[in-house]
TORTOR-595851 format. One line per 5 residues: number of its first residue (from 1); their letters; for each residue x, y, z of C-alpha. Coordinates in nm, 4 decimals. Each point is the difference from the previous one (the first is absolute). Example, Ala and Ser with C-alpha at 12.3 -4.5 7.8 and 13.67 -1.06 7.14 Angstrom:
2
1) AS) 1.2300/-0.4500/0.7800  0.1370/0.3440/-0.0660 $
END
This chain:
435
1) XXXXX) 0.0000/0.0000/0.0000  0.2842/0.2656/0.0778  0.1741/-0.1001/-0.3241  -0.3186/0.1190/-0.1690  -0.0358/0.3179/0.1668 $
6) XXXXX) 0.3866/0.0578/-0.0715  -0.0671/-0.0565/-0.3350  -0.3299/0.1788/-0.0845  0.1608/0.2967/0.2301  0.3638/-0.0104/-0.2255 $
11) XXXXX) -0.2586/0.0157/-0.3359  -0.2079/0.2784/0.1366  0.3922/0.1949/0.0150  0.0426/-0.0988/-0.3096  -0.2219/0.1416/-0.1442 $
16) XXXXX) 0.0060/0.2630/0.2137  0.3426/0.0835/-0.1075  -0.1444/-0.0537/-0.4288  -0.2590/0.2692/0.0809  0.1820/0.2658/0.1690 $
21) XXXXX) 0.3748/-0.0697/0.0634  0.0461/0.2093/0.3168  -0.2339/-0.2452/0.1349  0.3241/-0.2728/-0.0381  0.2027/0.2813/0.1972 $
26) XXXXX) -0.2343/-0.1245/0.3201  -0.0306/-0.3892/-0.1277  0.3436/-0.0030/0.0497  0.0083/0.1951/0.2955  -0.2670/-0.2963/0.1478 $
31) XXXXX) 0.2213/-0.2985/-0.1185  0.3266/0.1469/0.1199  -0.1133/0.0999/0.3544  -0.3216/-0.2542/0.0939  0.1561/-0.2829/-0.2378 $
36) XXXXX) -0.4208/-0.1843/0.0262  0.1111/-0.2966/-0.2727  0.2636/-0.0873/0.3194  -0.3149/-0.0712/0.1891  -0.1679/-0.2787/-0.2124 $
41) XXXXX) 0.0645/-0.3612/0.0137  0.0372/-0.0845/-0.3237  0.1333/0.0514/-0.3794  0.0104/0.3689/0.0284  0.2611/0.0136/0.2903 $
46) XXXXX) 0.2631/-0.0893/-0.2903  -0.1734/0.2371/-0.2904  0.1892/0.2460/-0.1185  -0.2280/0.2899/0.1329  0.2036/0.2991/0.0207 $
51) XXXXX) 0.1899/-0.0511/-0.2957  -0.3123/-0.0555/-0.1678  -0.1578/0.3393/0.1020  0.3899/0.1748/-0.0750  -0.0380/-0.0950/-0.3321 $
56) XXXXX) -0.3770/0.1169/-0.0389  0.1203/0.3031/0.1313  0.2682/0.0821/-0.2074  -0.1391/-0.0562/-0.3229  -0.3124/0.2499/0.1021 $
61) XXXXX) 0.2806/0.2366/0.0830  0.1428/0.0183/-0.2890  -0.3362/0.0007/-0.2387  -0.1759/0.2321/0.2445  -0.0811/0.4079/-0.0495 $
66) XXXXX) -0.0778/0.0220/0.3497  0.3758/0.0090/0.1341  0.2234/0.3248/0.1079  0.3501/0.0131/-0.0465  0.2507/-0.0749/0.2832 $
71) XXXXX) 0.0008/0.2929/0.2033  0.2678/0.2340/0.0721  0.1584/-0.1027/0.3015  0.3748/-0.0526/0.1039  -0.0997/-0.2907/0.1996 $
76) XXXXX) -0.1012/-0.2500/-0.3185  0.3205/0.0835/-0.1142  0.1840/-0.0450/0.3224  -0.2197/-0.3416/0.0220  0.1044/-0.0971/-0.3423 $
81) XXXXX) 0.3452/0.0411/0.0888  -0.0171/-0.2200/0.2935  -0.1171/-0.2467/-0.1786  0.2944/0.0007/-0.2554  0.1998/0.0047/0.2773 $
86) XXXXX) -0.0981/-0.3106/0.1094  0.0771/-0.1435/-0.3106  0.3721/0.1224/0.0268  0.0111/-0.1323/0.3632  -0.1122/-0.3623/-0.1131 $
91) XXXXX) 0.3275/-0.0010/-0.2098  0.1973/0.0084/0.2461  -0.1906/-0.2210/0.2390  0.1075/-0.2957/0.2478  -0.3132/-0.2063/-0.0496 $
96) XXXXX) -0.0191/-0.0142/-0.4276  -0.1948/-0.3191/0.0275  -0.2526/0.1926/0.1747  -0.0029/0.3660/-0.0205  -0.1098/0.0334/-0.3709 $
101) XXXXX) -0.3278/-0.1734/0.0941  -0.0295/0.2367/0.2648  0.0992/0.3121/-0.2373  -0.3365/-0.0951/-0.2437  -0.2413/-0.0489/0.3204 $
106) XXXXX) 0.0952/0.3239/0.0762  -0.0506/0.1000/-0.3345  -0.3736/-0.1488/-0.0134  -0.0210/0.1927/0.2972  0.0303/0.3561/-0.1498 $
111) XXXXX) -0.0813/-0.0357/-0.3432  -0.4251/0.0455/0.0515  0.0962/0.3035/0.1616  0.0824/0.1054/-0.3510  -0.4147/-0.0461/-0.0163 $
116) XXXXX) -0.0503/0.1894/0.2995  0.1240/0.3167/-0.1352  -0.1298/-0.0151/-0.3536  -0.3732/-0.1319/0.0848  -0.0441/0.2062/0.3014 $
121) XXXXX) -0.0802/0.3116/-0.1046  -0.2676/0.1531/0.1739  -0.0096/0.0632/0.3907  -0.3193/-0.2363/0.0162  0.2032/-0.2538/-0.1171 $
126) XXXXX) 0.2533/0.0251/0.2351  -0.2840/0.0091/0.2529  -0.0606/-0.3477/-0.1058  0.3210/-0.1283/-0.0119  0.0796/0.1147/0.3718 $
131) XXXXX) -0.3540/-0.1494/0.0885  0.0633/-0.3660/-0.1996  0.3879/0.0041/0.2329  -0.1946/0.0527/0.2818  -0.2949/-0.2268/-0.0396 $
136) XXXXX) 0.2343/-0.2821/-0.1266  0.2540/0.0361/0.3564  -0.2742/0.0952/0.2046  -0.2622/-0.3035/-0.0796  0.2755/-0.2438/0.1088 $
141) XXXXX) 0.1175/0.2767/0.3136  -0.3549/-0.0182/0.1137  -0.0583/-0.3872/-0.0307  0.3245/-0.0470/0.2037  -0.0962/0.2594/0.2469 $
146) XXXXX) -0.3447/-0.2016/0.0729  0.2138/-0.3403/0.0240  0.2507/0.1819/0.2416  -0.2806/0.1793/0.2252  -0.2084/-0.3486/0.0112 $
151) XXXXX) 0.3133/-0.2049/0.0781  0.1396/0.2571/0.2791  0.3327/0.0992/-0.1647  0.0890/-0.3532/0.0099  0.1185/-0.0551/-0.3534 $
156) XXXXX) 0.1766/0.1558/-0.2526  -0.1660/0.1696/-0.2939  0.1135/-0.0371/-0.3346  -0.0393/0.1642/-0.3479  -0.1103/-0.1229/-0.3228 $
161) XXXXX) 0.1326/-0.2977/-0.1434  0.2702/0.0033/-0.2492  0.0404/0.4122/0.0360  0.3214/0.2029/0.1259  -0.1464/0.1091/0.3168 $
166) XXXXX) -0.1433/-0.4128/0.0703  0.2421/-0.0464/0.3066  -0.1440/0.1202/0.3383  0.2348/0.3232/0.0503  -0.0017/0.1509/-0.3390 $
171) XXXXX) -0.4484/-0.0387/0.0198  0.0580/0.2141/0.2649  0.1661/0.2690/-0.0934  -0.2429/-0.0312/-0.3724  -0.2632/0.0332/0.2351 $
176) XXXXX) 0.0863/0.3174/0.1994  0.1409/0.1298/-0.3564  -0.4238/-0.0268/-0.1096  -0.1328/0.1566/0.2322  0.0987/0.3449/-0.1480 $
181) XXXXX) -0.1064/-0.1235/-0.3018  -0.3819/-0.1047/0.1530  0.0073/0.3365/0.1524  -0.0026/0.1868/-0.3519  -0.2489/-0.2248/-0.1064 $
186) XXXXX) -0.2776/0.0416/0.3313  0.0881/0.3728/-0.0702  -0.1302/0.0114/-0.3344  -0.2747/-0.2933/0.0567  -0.3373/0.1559/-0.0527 $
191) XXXXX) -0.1971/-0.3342/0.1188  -0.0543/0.0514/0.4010  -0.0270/-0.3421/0.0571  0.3621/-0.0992/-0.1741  0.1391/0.3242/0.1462 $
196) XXXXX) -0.0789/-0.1303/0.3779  0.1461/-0.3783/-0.1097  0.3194/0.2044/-0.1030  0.0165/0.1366/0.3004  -0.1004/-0.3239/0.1666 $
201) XXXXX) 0.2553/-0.2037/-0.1429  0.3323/0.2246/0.0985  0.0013/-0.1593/0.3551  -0.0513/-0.3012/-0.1207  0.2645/0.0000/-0.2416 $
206) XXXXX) 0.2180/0.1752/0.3376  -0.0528/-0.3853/0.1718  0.1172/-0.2319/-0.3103  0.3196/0.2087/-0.0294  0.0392/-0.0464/0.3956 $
211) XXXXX) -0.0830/-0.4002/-0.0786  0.2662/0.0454/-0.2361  0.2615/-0.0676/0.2758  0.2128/0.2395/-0.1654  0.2539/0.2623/0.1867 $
216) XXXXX) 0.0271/0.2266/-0.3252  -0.3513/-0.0141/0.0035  -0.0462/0.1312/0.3944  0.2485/0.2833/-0.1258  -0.2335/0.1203/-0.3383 $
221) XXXXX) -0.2928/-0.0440/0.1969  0.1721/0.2409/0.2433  0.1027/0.2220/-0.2510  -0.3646/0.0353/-0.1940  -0.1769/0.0397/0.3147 $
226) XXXXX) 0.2015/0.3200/0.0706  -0.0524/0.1183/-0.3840  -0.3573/-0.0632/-0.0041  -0.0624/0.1786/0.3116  0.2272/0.3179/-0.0756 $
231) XXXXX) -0.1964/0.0179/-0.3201  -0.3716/-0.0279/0.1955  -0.2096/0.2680/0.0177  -0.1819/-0.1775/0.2731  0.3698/-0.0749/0.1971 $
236) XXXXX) -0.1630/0.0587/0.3941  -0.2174/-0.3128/-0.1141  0.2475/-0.1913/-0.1960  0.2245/-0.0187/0.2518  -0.2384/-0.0873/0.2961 $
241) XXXXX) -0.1606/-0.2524/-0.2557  0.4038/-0.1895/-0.0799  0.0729/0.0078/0.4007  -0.3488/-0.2231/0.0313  0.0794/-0.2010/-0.2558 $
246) XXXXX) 0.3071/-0.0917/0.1271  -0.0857/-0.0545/0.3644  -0.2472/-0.2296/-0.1495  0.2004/-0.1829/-0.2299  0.2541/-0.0895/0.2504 $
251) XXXXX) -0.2058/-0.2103/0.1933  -0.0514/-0.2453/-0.3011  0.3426/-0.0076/-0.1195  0.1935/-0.3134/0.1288  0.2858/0.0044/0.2192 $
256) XXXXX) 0.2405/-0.1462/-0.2647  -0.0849/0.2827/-0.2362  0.1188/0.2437/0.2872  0.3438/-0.1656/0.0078  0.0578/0.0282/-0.3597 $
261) XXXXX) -0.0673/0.3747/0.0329  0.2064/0.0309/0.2460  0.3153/-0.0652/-0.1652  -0.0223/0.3116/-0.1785  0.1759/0.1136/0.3498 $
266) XXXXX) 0.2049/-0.3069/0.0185  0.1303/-0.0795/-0.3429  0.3408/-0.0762/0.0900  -0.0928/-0.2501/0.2082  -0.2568/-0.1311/-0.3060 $
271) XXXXX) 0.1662/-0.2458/-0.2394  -0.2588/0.1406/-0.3136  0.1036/0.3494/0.0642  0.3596/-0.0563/0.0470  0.0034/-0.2185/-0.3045 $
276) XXXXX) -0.1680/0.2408/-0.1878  0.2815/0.2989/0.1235  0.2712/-0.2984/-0.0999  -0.1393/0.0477/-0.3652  -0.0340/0.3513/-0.0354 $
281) XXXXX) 0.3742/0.0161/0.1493  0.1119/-0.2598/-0.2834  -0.1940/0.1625/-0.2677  0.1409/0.3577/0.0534  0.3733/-0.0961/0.0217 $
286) XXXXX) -0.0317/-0.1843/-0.3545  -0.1708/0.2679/-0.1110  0.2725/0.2278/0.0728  0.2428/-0.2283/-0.1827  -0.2272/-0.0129/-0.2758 $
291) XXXXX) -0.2071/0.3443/0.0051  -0.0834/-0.0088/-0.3797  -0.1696/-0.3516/-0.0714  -0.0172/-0.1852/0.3515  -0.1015/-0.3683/0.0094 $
296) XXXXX) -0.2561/-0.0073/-0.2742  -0.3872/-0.1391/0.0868  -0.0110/-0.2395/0.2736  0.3567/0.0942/0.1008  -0.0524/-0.0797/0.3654 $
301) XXXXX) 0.0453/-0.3857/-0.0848  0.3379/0.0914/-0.0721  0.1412/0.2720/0.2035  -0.2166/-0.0758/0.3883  -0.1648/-0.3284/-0.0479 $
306) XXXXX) -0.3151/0.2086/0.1589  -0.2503/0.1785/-0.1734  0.0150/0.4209/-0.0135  -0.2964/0.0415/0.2194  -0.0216/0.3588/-0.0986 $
311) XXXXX) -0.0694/0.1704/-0.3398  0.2728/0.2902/0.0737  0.2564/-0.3306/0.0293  -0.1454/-0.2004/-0.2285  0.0511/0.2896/-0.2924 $
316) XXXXX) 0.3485/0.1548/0.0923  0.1591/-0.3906/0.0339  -0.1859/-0.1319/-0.3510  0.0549/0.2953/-0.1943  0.2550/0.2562/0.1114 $
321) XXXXX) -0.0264/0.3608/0.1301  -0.0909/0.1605/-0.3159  -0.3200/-0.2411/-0.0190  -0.0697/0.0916/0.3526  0.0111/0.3412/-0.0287 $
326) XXXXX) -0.2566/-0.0147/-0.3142  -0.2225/-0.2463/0.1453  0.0085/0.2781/0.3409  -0.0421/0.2975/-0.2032  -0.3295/-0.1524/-0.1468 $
331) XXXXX) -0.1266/0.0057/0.3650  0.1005/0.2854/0.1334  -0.0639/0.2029/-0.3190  -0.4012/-0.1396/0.0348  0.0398/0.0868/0.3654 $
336) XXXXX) 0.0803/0.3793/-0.0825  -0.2120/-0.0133/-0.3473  -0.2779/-0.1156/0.2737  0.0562/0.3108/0.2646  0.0284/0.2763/-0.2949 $
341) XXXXX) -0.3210/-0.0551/-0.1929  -0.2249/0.1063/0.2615  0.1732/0.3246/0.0334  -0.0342/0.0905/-0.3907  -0.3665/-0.0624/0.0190 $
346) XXXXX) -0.0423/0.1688/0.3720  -0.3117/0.2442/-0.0678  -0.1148/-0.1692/-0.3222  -0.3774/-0.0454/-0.0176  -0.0850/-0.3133/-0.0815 $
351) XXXXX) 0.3364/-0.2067/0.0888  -0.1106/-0.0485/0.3331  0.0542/-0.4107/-0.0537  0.4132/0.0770/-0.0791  0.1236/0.0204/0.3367 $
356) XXXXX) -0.2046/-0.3070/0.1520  0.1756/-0.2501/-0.2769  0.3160/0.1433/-0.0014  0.0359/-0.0597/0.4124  -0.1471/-0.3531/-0.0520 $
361) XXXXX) 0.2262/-0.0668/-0.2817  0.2730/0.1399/0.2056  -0.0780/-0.1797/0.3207  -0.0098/-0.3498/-0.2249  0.3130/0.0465/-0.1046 $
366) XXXXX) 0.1526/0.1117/0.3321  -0.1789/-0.3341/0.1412  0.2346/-0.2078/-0.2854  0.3223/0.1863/0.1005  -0.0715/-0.1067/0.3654 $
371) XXXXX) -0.1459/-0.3634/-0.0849  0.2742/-0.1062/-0.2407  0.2740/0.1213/0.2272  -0.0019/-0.3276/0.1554  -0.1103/-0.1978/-0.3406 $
376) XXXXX) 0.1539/-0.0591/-0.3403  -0.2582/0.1625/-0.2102  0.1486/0.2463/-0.2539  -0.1702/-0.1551/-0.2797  -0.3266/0.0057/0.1073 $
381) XXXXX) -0.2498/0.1014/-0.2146  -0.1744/0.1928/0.2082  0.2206/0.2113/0.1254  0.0453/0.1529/-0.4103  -0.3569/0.0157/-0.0581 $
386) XXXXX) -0.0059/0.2347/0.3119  0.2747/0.2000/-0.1895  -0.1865/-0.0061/-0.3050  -0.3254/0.0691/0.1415  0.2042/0.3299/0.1415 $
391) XXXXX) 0.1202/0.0615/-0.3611  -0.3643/0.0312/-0.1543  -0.1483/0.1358/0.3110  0.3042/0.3015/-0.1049  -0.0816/-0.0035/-0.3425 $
396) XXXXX) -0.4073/0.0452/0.0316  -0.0065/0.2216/0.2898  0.2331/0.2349/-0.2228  -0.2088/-0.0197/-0.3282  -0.3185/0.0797/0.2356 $
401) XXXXX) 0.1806/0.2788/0.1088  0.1096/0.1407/-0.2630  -0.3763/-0.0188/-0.1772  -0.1286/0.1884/0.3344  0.2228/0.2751/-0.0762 $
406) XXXXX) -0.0243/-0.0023/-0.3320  -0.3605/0.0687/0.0986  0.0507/0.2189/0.2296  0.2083/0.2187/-0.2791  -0.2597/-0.0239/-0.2008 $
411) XXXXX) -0.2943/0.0999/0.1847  0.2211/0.3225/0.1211  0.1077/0.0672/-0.3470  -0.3782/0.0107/-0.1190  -0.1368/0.1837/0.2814 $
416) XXXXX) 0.2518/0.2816/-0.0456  -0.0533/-0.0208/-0.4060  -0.3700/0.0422/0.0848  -0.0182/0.3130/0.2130  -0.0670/0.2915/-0.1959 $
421) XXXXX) 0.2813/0.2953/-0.0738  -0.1399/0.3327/0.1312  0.2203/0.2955/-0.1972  0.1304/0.2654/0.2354  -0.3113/0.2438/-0.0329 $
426) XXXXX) -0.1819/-0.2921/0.1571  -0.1603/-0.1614/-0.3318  -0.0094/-0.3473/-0.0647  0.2388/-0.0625/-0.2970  -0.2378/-0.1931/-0.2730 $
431) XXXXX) 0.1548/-0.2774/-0.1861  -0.2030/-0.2029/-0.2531  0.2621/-0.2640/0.0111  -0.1222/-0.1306/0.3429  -0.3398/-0.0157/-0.1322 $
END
């Protein structure tokens, strides 16, 4: 029965995708994040799905009239050049036998972005794409959080099946990243009903990170708490409302989940956390001996015998300094791209919803930088449709802007054309012309 759903639901993309191509943009936005053929029994667990739908995709791209060119922005370039880079890198790297398999999941990874910035080309659009990311995490975000409430904290949510974020400590951090995301979508929600379940499912979605059993997690969750409340117009409640929640929550946490939290105070004496310090320690003194191309993908199997556990690591030892510093300056350069825009539009009727995604967007990506401290995940996906979602967010909220003023102009330019010329003895000057 779930191999039939799969099925009729992968056809419905499809043609989906035939009809309007932007509609593929979110297909494989569903298949990448929610993976639903990993959850049926049968056939369809081994189809082909996502290649299947990247193909569909691509040739609507290139027939379709309803496309805009790349846009303008230094950080497509800076993100094609990373991924060159990478290319050089796997040259020169340890694991051969390995590391060009590596280099073209990566690349499946970022080219449909390429259909993200041509096929998204309205603000609406991109309205949908940040709800389909959201839905697709959350549905999963909110099962777990029901499983972890039910079964008191006692085991250890996990993601989708066959995804990046499937292990227990990377859900988490996907999770907390979402909630941003479902708080630009109950924002804009018009449907009361869906706008309270929004709302409704952010605390649950708090309790499957916590049953996530994950450190980095405790950290984010930290870390968007404070961001969330700083940007709360209601922040006398909020924070009343968190203190609650928390006194509450303790007493259905278990004991052993207390003693993993606490070696956030006592990692030396921790042998995860002092293994994890061990790798970071190996991976920056090879990278200093080899600052240009590091170890290649998967380099860790050759240089610590331990996995990076941390996305900062993970890129300076595989790739070098100069890959680092691109892959940074895409994140920080959203970051700053994020906190400007609302100032250019301050006072600008009509842009009132600017400043409300750009924090949300901001305080998603701040959530990643925190997460993935403590977890290899500098190729995830999500974290460059966040980027890229910035990038159009940039490029409509400009165009919008500049049409406002252009208004603007024009409505001044037309009411001073308009008013009559009175000639010094006080006459109105008569000119047929305007007639």
């Amino acid at each position: 029965m779930r191999d039939i759903v799969v099925l009729i639901f992968l056809f419905g993309c499809i043609i989906a995708a035939l009809k309007q191509p932007w509609y593929g943009v979110l297909s494989l936005a569903i298949f990448s994040y929610l993976n639903p053929h990993a959850y049926a029994w049968g056939f369809v667990r081994s189809l082909p799905v996502y290649y299947v739908l990247f193909l569909v995709v691509a040739f609507r791209t290139f027939v379709t009239q309803d496309k805009q060119t790349l846009p303008k922005d230094w950080r497509i370039k800076v993100f094609i050049m990373l991924w060159i880079y990478f290319g050089i890198t796997s040259t020169q790297a340890y694991m051969q036998d390995v590391v060009w398999q590596r280099y073209w999941m990566i690349t499946k990874i970022y080219l449909p972005f390429y259909f993200t910035l041509v096929l998204i080309n309205t603000r609406q659009k991109l309205y949908c794409l940040i709800v389909t990311i959201a839905a697709s995490i959350g549905i999963v975000a909110v099962k777990g959080g029901l499983f972890a409430i039910l079964h008191g904290f006692s085991a250890r949510v996990y993601g989708p099946p066959s995804t990046q974020f499937e292990e227990n400590n990377a859900f988490a951090v996907a999770m907390l990243i979402t909630i941003p995301l479902i708080l630009i979508w109950q924002k804009q929600e018009r449907r009361p009903w869906l706008k309270k379940g929004l709302l409704f499912a952010i605390p649950i979605i708090y309790a499957s990170s916590l049953s996530s059993w994950s450190r980095g997690a405790l950290l984010t969750m930290a870390a968007l708490t404070c961001m969330l409340i700083w940007q709360s117009n209601h922040k006398y409640l909020a924070i009343p409302l968190v203190a609650i929640g928390a006194f509450f929550v303790k007493d259905y946490l278990p004991q052993e989940w207390f003693g993993r939290m606490e070696t956030l105070e006592t990692y030396d004496q921790d042998a995860s956390a002092m293994s994890r310090i061990e790798a970071w320690t190996d991976g920056w003194h090879h990278t200093l001996e080899h600052p240009f191309v590091g170890s290649g993908f998967e380099g860790w199997q050759w240089v610590t015998m331990r996995d990076w556990h941390s996305s900062y690591v993970e890129m300076f030892s595989e790739h070098g300094f100069i890959a680092f510093g691109l892959w940074l300056s895409l994140i920080l350069g959203t970051l700053i791209s994020l906190s400007a825009l609302p100032k250019q539009i301050r006072g600008v009727e009509g842009m009132e919803w600017v400043p409300h995604y750009c924090f949300m967007l901001r305080a998603s990506l701040i959530c990643y930088m925190v997460g993935t401290a403590f977890l290899g995940l500098s190729y995830w996906d999500l974290l460059y449709h966040l980027i890229f979602i910035a990038v159009l967010l940039k490029k409509f909220v400009l165009e919008e802007l500049d049409e406002k003023r252009s208004s603007t102009s024009l409505i001044k330019s037309m009411t001073i054309n308009s008013q009559p010329k009175i000639s010094a003895q006080g006459s109105y000057n008569y000119n047929p012309k305007r007639l």
